[in-house]
N, C-alpha and C positions, 0 to 999 in steps of 0.2 A: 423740438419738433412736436407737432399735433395732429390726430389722426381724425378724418371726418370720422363722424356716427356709424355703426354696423347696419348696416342694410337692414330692407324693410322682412329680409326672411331670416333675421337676427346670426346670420353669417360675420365674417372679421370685415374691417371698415374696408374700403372698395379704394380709400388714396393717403397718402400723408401730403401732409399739407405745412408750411415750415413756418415758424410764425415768427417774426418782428418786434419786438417790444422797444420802442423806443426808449421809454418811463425807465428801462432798464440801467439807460445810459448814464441817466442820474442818481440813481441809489445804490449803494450798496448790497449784490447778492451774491451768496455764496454757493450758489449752484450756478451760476454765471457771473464770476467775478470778470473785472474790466480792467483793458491792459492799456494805458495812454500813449500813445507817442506824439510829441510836442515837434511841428515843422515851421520849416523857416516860413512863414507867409500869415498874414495877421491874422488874430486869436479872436475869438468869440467873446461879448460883451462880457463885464464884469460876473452878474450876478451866474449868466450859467456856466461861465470859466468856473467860479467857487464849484458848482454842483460837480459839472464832471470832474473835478480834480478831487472832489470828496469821496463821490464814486469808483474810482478807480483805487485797485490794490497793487499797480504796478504801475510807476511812471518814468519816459525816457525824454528825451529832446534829441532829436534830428540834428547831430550838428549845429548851425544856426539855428534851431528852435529855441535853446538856450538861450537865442539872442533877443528873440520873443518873449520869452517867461521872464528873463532880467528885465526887461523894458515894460513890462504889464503894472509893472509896481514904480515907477516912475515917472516922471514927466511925458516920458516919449510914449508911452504906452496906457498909461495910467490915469492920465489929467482927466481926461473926458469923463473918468466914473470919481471921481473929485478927488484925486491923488494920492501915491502909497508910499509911505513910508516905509524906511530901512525895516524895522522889524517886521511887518508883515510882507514884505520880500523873504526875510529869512524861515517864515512858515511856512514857504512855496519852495521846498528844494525838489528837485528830480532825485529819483535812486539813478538814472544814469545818461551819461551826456555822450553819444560814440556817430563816430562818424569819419570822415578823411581830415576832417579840424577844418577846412579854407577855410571856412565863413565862419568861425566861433571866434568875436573878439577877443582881445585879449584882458580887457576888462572883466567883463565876464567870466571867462577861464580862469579868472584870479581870484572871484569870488567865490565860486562854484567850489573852486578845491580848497577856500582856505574852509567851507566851510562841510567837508569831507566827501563832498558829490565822485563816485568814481566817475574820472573821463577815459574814455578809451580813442586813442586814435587808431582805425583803421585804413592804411594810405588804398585799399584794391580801388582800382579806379571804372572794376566791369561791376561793381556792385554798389548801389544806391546809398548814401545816409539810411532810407527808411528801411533798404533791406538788409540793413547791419543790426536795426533797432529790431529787425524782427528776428533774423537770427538768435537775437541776441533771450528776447522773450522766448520762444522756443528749446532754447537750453535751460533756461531760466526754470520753464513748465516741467521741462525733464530732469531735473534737479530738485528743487524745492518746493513743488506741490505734486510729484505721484503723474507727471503726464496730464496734469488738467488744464485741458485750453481755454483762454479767459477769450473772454468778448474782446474786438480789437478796435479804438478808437485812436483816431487821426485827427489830431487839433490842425485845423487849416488846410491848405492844400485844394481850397474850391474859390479862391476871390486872386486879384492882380492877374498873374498875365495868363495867357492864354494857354500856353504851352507849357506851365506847370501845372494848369487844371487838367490838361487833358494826360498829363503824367501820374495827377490823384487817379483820374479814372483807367489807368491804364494798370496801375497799381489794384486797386479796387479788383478790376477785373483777373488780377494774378492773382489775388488773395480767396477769389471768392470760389476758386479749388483747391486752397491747398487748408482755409477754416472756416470754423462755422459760419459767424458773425464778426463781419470787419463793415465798419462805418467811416466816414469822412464827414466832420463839423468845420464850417468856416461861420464868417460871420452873416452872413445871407442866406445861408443854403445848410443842408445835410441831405449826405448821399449815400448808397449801398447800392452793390449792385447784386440783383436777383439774378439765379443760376436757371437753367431750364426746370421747370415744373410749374409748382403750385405754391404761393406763400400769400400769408396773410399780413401785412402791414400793419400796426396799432402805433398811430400819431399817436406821443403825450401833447392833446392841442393846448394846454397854458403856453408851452415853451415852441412849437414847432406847426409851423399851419397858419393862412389856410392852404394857399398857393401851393401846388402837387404839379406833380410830370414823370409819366414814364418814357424816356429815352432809351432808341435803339442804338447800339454801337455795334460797327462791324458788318453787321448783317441783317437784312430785312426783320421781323419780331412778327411775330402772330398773336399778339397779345390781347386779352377778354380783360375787363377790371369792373367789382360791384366795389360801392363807395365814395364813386368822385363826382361830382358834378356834370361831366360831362362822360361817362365810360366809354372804354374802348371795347369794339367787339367785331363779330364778322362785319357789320356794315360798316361801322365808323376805322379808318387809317389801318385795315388788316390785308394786307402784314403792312406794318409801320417801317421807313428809314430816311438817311437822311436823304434817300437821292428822291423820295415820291413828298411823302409827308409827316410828320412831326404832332405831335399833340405836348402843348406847353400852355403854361398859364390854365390849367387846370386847377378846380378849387376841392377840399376834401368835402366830401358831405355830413354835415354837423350832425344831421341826424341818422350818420352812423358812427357816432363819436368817434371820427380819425381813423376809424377801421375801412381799411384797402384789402377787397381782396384782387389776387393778382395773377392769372394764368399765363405762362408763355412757351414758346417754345425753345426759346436761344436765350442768351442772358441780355440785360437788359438793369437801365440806372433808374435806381426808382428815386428821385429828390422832391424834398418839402422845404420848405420856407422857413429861416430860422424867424421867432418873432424877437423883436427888439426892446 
């Protein structure tokens, strides 16, 4: 979190303001370590698969996500970035693979443990793959780092069908009361969704940008934004939804290097453009 400036009669600052660091997602920080979980639905190009997967101190697969990370290193997954071979599949293990099992080949499953991955099957059928892998992080935080919550990133879950994207953002939207920072990366897009207030955005624009959009879910948005090519404010889509109007295809403004600032009242999806 970041707090504006003390006022001009040198009083305590007058708002906090939450701030976004995408550049986060790729490096390694240890005042915001990063938590992965790998889902069933295709996985982001080669070069920034390596980053976030370097970046993170905690990695899970969704069930079938495993079915995705096995497949990234192979012909089925793989070729397009010019093909992976067995070893470098085997420098890509998850620490955990848990879910209800359907969808984790068996192939796969056979790899995974021969090569010491714990798999956990859990059959509950009122609780999600993702919300086992978060459970699961959560005991994890409360056990082996003192209570410290990691930034939470979601490989996939925004490209194919319609109604698992709108299950990332429904997801996105559960998460975004109960932790700080939870993001969703597919191959096109990366998403968060902003809580009522004030947050400031910082695009890493090598990897993400230019294309921007704040989307309302749920309910109208009264949303203000400096930073984009087009901002939103009283005049322009206030309050924003899907039943009046929309602001999409938005571009970030270069010469505020990726930085969105972003006011609302309700929550709301803030997505950028993954670049390829």
């Amino acid at each position: 979190m970041a707090e504006s400036p003390p006022n001009d009669q040198g009083g305590a600052p007058t708002a906090t303001r939450k701030v976004w660091e995408s550049s986060t997602l790729l490096e390694k920080n240890a005042e915001r370590p990063n938590a992965l979980v790998i889902l069933n639905t295709p996985l982001v190009h080669q070069d920034l698969f390596r980053k976030i997967w370097a970046a993170a101190s905690v990695r899970y697969c969704a069930d079938g996500g495993a079915n995705r990370l096995f497949d990234h290193f192979s012909g089925a997954g793989g070729a397009r970035d010019g093909g992976k071979d067995e070893d470098e599949r085997a420098e890509f293990l998850p620490d955990l693979i848990r879910g209800d099992l359907d969808s984790l080949r068996n192939d796969v499953r056979e790899y995974y443990a021969s090569k010491g991955v714990r798999i956990d099957h859990d059959p509950d059928q009122y609780s999600t793959d993702l919300n086992k892998c978060v459970s699961s992080l959560v005991e994890y935080e409360k056990e082996k780092v003192g209570g410290k919550e990691h930034q939470l990133i979601l490989l996939g879950g925004l490209s194919g069908r319609l109604d698992q994207t709108i299950h990332t953002i429904n997801a996105l939207s559960l998460l975004e009361k109960e932790r700080e920072f939870s993001w969703a990366i597919g191959p096109e897009s990366i998403a968060c969704v902003l809580g009522p207030g004030s947050h400031d955005v910082r695009m890493h624009m090598p990897a993400f940008g230019d294309t921007c959009a704040v989307l309302p879910i749920g309910q109208p948005a009264h949303v203000t934004t400096k930073g984009q090519e087009w901002d939103l404010g009283p005049t322009d889509m206030y309050p924003t939804s899907v039943a009046t109007a929309v602001s999409s295809s938005n571009n970030l403004r270069k010469s505020n290097g990726g930085q969105v600032d972003i006011d609302t009242d309700v929550a709301v999806v803030w997505t950028v453009e993954v670049r390829s």
